[in-house]
C-alpha positions in Angstrom: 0.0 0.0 0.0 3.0 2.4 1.0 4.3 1.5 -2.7 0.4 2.3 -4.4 0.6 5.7 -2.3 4.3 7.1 -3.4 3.4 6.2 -7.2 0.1 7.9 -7.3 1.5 11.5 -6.9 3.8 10.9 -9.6 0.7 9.3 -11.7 -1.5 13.0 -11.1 1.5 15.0 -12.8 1.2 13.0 -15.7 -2.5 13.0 -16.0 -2.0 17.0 -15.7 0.7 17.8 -18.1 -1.3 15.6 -20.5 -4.5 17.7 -19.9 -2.2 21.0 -20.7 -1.0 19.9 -24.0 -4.4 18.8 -25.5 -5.9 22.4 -24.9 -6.9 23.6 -28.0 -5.2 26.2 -30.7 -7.0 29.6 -29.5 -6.2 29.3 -26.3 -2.5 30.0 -27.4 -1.6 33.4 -28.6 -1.6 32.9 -32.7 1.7 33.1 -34.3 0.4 35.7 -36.5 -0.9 37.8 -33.9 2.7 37.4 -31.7 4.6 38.5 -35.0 3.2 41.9 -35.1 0.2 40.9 -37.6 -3.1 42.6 -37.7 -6.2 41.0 -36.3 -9.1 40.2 -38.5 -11.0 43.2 -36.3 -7.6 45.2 -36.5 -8.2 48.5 -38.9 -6.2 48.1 -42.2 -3.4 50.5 -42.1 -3.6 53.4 -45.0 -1.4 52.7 -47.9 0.9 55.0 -49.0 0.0 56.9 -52.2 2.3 56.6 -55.4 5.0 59.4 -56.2 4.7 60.6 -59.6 8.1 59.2 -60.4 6.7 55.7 -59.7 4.2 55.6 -62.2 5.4 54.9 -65.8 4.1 57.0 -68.7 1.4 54.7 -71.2 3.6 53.3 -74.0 3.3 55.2 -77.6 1.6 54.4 -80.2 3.1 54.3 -83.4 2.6 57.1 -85.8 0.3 56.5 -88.8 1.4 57.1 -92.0 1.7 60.0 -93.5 0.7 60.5 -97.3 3.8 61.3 -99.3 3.3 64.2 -102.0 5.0 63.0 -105.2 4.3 63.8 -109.4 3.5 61.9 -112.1 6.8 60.0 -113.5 7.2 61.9 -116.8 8.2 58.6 -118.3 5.1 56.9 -118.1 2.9 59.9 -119.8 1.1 58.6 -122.4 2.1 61.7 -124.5 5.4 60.3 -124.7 4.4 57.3 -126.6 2.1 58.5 -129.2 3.3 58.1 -133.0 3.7 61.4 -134.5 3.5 61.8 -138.4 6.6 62.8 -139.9 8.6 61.7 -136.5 12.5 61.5 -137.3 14.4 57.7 -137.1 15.4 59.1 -133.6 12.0 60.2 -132.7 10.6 57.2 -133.2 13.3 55.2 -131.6 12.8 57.2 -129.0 9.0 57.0 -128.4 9.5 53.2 -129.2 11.9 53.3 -126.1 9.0 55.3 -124.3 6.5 52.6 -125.1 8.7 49.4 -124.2 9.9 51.0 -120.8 6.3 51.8 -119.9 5.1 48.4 -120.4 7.5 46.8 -118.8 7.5 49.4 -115.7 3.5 48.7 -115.1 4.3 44.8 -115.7 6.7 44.6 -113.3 4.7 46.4 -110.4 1.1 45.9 -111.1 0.9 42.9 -113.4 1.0 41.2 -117.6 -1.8 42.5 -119.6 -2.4 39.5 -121.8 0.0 39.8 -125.0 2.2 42.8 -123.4 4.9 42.7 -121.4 7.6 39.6 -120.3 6.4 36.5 -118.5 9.5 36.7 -116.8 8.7 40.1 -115.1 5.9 39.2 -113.7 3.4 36.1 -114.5 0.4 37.2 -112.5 -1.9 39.2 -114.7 -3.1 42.5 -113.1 -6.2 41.1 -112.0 -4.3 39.0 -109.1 -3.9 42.6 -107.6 -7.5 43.3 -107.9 -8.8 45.0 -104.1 -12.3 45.7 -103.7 -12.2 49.8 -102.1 -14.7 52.9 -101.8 -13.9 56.2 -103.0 -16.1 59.4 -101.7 -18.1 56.7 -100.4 -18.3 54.9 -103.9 -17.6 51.2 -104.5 -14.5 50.4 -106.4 -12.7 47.6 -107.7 -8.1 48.9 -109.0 -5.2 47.9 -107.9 -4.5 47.0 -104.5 -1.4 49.1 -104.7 -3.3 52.0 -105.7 -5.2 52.1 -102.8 -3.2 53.9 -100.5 -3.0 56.9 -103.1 -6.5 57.1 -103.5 -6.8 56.6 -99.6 -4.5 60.3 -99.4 -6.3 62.1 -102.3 -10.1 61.3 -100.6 -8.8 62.6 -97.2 -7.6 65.9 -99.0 -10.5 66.4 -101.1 -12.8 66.5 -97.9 -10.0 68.8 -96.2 -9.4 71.0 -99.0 -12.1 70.9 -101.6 -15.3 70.9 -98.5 -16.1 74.1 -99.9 -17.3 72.5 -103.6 -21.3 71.3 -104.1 -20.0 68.4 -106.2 -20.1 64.6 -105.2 -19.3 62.2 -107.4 -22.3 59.8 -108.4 -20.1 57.3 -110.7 -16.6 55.8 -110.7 -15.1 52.9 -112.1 -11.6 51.8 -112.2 -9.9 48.0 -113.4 -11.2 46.5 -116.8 -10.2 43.1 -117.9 -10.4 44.2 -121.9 -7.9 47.0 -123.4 -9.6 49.9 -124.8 -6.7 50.9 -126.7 -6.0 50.0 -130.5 -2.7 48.9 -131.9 0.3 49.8 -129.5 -1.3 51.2 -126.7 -2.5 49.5 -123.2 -4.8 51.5 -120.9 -4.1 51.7 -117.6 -7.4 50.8 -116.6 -6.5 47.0 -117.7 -3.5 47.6 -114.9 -6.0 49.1 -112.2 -4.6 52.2 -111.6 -6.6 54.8 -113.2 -10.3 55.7 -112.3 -12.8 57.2 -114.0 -15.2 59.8 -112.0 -18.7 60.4 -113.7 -18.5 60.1 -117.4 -21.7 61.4 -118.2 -20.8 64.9 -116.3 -16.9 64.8 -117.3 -16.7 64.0 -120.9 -13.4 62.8 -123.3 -14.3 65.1 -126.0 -11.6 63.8 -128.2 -12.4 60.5 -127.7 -13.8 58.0 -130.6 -17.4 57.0 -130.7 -20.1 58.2 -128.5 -17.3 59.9 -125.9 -17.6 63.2 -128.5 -21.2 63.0 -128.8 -21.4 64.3 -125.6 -23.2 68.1 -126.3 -20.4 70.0 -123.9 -18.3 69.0 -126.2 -19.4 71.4 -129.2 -19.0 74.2 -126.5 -16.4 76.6 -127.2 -14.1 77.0 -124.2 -10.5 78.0 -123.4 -9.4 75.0 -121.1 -10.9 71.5 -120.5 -12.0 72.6 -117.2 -14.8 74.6 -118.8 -16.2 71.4 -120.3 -17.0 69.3 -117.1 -18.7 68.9 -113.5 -15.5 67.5 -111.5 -14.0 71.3 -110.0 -10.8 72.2 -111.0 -9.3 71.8 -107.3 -10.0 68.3 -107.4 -7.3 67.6 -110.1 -5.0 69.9 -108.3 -5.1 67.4 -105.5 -5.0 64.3 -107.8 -2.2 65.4 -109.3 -0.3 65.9 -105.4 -0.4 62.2 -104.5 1.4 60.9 -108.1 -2.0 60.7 -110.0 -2.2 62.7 -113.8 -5.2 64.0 -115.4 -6.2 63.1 -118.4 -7.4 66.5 -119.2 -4.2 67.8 -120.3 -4.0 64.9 -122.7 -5.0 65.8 -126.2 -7.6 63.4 -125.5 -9.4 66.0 -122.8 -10.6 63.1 -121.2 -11.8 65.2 -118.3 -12.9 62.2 -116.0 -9.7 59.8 -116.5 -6.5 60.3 -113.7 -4.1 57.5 -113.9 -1.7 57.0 -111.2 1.8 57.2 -112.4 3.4 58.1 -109.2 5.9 55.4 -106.8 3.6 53.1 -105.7 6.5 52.5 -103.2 6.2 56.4 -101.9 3.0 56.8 -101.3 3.3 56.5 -97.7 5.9 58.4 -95.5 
């Protein structure tokens, strides 16, 4: 009994220090709460506001492209290439010259009209180029490397020619025949000229029906007397590389073909 009475002490410690370490978690300080974190009641301290410095500026954007001002190439003028009676052998070595370089210039960059032109210079015929556009608001069809130009004269015509009653009603640009006889290949067959209300902007010297046109038998000092289209409109053609047919001895006072860079259109 002495024996049972010496252990039992003992046997109560045991008992008690197994009571203490089964007490549960929130009886304990938390961990969080001893390392200096806030309660969940605690008040969230105010964050400090950014310093200008801190903040970075909003990336740029890229600049858009700016239209590029250029003339007509004098080398692709169809004036150049036009058989003259009585030409010398030079002369007409020369505007054979004229004729070949042309053809193979507009091959090269916009397409092969069917029987002109080198294979090797470019096998796709213009039509490959062929992009669907609006101009003034007016559906479109030239080519795709033509757009751009139009894009820059469209934009200055509503800056600069706002002031002008006249919208355009009709325009038309690529053809799949050529118009031309003998020699010559329009440059509506390469989609880059465009046509702008024949009715109201006739080609007086034109065969057929063209001359029919009854502003034709009106007697005028310039071409511009003779049509609709106002004169500051081929002013601003003839900025962004495009040349009026007007000055032609054609007067065809709706026709601009673009004989500018295509490559410099765009800044």
């Amino acid at each position: 009994m002495a024996a049972n009475r010496a252990v039992l002490p003992a046997f109560s410690v045991m008992l008690l220090a197994v009571a203490c370490a089964s007490k549960p978690d929130d009886a304990q300080p938390r961990a969080a709460e001893t390392a200096g974190e806030p309660s969940a009641s605690a008040a969230p301290a105010p964050s400090a506001a950014p310093t200008l410095a801190a903040i970075s500026p909003p990336p740029r954007r890229p600049a858009a492209p700016q239209c590029r001002q250029q003339p007509a190439q004098e080398f692709l003028l169809r004036k150049g290439q036009i058989a003259k009676i009585g030409a010398s052998a030079s002369e007409q070595r020369a505007i054979e010259e004229a004729r070949r370089r042309s053809i193979e210039y507009r091959t090269r960059h916009y397409g092969r009209v069917s029987g002109f032109g080198r294979r090797s210079d470019n096998r796709h015929p213009p039509s490959f180029y062929a992009q669907r556009t609006t101009f003034m608001g007016l559906p479109l069809v030239v080519n795709r490397k033509v757009v751009p130009a139009l894009a820059c004269v469209e934009a200055a015509l509503k800056r600069e020619c706002a002031a002008e009653s006249y919208r355009p009603r009709q325009v038309g640009g690529l053809r799949s025949e050529n118009t031309f006889k003998d020699y010559e290949v329009s440059n509506h067959t390469y989609g880059i000229a465009i046509d702008i209300d024949p009715q109201l902007n006739p080609c007086c010297h034109c065969v057929g029906f063209w001359a029919e046109n009854p502003v034709c038998r009106k007697k005028v000092s310039t071409p511009y007397e003779r049509m609709a289209m106002p004169k500051c409109w081929v002013e601003v053609f003839e900025r962004y590389g495009f040349h009026w047919l007007g000055h032609d001895e054609l007067e065809d006072t709706m026709h601009f073909d673009f004989l500018g860079d295509p490559d410099r259109v765009l800044e």
